[in-house]
N, C-alpha and C positions, 0 to 999 in steps of 0.2 A: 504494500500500500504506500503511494505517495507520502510526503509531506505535508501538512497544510500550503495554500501560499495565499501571498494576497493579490486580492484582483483591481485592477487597475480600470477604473470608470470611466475613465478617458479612452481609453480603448476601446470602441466602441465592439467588434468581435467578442474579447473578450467579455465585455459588458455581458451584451446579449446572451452568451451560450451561459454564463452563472444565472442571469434572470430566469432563461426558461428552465433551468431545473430548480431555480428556487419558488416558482411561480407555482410548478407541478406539483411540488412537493408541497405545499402552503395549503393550496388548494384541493387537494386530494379528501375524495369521500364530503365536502360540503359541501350542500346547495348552497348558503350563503355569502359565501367566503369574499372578501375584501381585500384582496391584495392590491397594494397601490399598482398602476397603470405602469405601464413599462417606462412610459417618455416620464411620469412625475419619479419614478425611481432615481432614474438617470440625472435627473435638473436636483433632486434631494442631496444625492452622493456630489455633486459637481459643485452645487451652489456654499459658498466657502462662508462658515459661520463661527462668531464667535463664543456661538452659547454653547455646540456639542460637536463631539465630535464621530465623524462614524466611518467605518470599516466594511466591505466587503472581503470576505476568503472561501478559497473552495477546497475540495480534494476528490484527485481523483483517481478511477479504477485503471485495470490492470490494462486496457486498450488505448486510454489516455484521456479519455471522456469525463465530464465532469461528473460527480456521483452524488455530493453534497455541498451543499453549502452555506455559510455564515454570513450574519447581519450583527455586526456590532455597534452601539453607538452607547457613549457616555457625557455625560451635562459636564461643560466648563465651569459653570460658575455658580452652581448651587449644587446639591447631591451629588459631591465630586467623590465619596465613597462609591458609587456606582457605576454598575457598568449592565447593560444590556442586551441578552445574547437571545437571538434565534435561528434554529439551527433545523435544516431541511435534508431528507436524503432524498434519493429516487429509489420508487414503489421497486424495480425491479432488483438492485444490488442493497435491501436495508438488512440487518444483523449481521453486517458481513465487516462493522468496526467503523463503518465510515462516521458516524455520527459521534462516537467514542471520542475520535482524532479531533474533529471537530472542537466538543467537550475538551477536550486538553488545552487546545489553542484560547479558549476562553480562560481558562487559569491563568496560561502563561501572559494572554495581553493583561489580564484585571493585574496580576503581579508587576509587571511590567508599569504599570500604567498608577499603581498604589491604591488598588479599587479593593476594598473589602468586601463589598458586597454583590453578588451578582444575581440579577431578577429577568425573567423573561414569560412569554406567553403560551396560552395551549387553550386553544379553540376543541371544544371537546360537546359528546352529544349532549341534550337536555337534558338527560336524565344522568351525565356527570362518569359516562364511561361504563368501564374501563376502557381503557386504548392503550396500543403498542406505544406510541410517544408520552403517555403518563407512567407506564414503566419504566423509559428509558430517564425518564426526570429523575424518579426517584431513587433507581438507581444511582444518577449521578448528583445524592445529597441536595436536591431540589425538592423544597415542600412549598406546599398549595399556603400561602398567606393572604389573600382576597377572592372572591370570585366574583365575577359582573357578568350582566344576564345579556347578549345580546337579539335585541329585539328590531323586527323590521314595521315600516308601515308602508303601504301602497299608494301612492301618490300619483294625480293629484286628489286633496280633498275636497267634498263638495264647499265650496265658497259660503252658499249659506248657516253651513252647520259650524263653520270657522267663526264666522261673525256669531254666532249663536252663541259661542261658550265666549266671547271675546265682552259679547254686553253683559254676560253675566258673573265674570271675574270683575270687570271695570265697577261694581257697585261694592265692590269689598279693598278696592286702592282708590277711590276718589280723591284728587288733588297728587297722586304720581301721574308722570311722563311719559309714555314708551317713544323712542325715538329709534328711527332707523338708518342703517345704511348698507351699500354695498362694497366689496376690496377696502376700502381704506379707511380708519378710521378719521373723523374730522380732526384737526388740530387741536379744536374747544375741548374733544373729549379724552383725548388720546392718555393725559397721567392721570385722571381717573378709572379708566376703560385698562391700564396698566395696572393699576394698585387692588383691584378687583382680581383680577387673573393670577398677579403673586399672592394669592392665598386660595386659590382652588383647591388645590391638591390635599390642604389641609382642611378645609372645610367640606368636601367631597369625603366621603365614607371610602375608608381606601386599608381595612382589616390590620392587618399585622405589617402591612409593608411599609418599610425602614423609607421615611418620605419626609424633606423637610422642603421649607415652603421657598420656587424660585425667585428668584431673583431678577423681576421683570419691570421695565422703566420704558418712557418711552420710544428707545435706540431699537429695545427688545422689539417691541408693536412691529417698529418700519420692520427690521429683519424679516420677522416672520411676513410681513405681508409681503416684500417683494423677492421671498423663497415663494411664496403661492403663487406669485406671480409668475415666476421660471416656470412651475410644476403646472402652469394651465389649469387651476385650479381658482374659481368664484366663490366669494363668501356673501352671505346675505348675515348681519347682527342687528341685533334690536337689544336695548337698554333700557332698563329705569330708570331716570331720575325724581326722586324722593322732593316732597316739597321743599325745602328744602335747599334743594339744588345738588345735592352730594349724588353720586351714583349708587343705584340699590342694587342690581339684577343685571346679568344680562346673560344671553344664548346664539349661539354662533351655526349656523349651517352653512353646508359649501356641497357646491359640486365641479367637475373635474373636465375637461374639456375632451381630455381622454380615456374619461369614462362614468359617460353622459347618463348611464342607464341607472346609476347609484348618487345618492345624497346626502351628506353625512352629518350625525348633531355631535356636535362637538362640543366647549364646555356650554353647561346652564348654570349660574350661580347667582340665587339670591345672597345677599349677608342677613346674619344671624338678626338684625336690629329690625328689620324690612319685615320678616319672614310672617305667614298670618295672613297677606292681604292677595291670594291667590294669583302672585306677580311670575312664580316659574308660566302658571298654566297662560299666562295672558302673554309672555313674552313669546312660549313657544308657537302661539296661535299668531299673534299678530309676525311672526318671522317666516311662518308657512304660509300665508299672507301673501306677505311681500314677494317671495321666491316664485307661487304659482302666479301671481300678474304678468310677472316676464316669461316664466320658463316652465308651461302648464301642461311639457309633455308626460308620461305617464316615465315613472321612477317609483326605485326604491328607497325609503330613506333606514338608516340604517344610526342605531342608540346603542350605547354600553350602560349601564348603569350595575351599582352594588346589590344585592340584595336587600343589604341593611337599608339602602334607600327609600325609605318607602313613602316620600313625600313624591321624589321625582317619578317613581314610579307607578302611584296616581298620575300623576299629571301625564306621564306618558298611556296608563288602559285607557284615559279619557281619550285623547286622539285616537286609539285606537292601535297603537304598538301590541306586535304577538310578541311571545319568546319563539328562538329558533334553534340557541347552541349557549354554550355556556362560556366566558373567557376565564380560564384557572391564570391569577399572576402568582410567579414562583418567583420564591426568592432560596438563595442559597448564601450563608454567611461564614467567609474564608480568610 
């Protein structure tokens, strides 16, 4: 068996032949599966950032063909104990080590790199398995530290029934704001719309995993949005602002130029002070809203949330989200 190596994203060959066996392998046995688009993979690895950093590696079989391969990336400036690993083999060569070698290469960069802790994902059935890649985690000292339910809804939704739960949240936040936009945040809102986002992660229900809150300003905002930008990638946000004027809420959807047929919710975050005046359900309405007035073709949109969740997850049976598959985050502490 080879070596690991790393694969060079500039290269556009090389590029490609790791995507489609990471794509296959990612993919395998789900209806639902989300793997980013080939061209937003490529602008992700290329687009040069000062928040994380990330890694492609493969390895390959005895004819010279790639077998497996690795997605690494780890946060510069906050959560710098960690490190992020997901690891694919192909359906026809697996328990034959290639994943193992893999697994080694993630020790050696986390050591390399001063990473104590290493977390990654496993897209796994409703009912929580078992599967061939939840053995091969636990084998390699990876335990289940959260789980989030991923759920789809069918889109578009009828316009009326949007407005319908829209008039009847709006009587329980009288005198809040929702204000919206598309790609960019405004300037007026961007270190509020910032100061909200570094503390997601801590206010999101997120189990036993080792998570502390990023480190996000306005420099953060522009990066991310014109990484989205490279990746072909549209976002639709809407926001509260609190009488007040402060920012309370707000929820983020995007979809992908390269791959038109899915829609993604990304974060929702009321704060703790706000919470009460049914402002998740009225941002996530008024933001599907906005998205089918431009772009009313038929899609899936697609939500993570925790279990424990179970405000946002009201708010998501009321639109109408099923469950479909379960996301296991693993962590491993080395």
């Amino acid at each position: 068996m080879s070596t690991s190596e790393l694969v060079d994203p500039h290269d556009a060959e090389a590029f490609d032949a790791w995507y489609d066996v990471h794509r296959a392998a990612t993919d395998d046995g789900r209806e639902f599966a989300v793997t980013w688009a080939r061209e937003e993979m490529r602008a992700g690895l290329l687009t040069e950032s000062a928040y994380f950093g990330k890694e492609i590696w493969a390895v390959r079989d005895e004819a010279g063909a790639i077998a497996g391969t690795l997605y690494l990336d780890f946060p510069l400036k906050d959560n710098t104990s960690v490190i992020q690993a997901g690891i694919g083999v192909r359906a026809d060569v697996r328990r034959r080590g290639y994943g193992t070698q893999l697994a080694r290469t993630v020790a050696e960069r986390a050591a390399e790199l001063g990473r104590t802790v290493v977390q990654g994902q496993l897209d796994v059935p409703i009912d929580g398995g078992p599967t061939p890649a939840q053995a091969f985690a636990a084998a390699n000292g990876l335990t289940v530290a959260n789980v989030e339910v991923h759920r789809i809804l069918e889109l578009p939704l009828a316009e009326e029934f949007l407005s319908g739960l829209a008039e009847k949240a709006a009587e329980h936040h009288q005198g809040y704001r929702l204000i919206s936009w598309q790609d960019r945040c405004p300037d007026e809102y961007v270190d509020a719309y910032a100061a909200m986002q570094a503390t997601f992660e801590l206010e999101a229900p997120m189990g036993d995993l080792e998570v502390e809150a990023a480190v996000y300003d306005a420099a953060r905002v522009r990066a991310g949005e014109e990484q989205r930008v490279a990746q072909g990638r549209n976002g639709w946000i809407t926001v509260a602002q609190a009488p007040d004027g402060t920012m309370a809420g707000y929820t983020e959807l995007y979809v992908g130029v390269h791959d038109p047929l899915n829609a993604y919710q990304w974060g929702t975050l009321v704060a703790p002070a706000h919470r009460g005046h049914r402002l998740g359900l009225a941002l996530k309405v008024r933001n599907h809203l906005e998205l089918q007035r431009s772009h009313s073709e038929r899609r899936i949109a697609h939500t993570w949330n925790a279990e424990q969740n179970t405000a946002m997850n009201a708010v998501n049976a009321v639109l109408g989200f099923r469950p479909v598959e379960l996301a296991q985050e693993l962590q491993r502490r080395i």
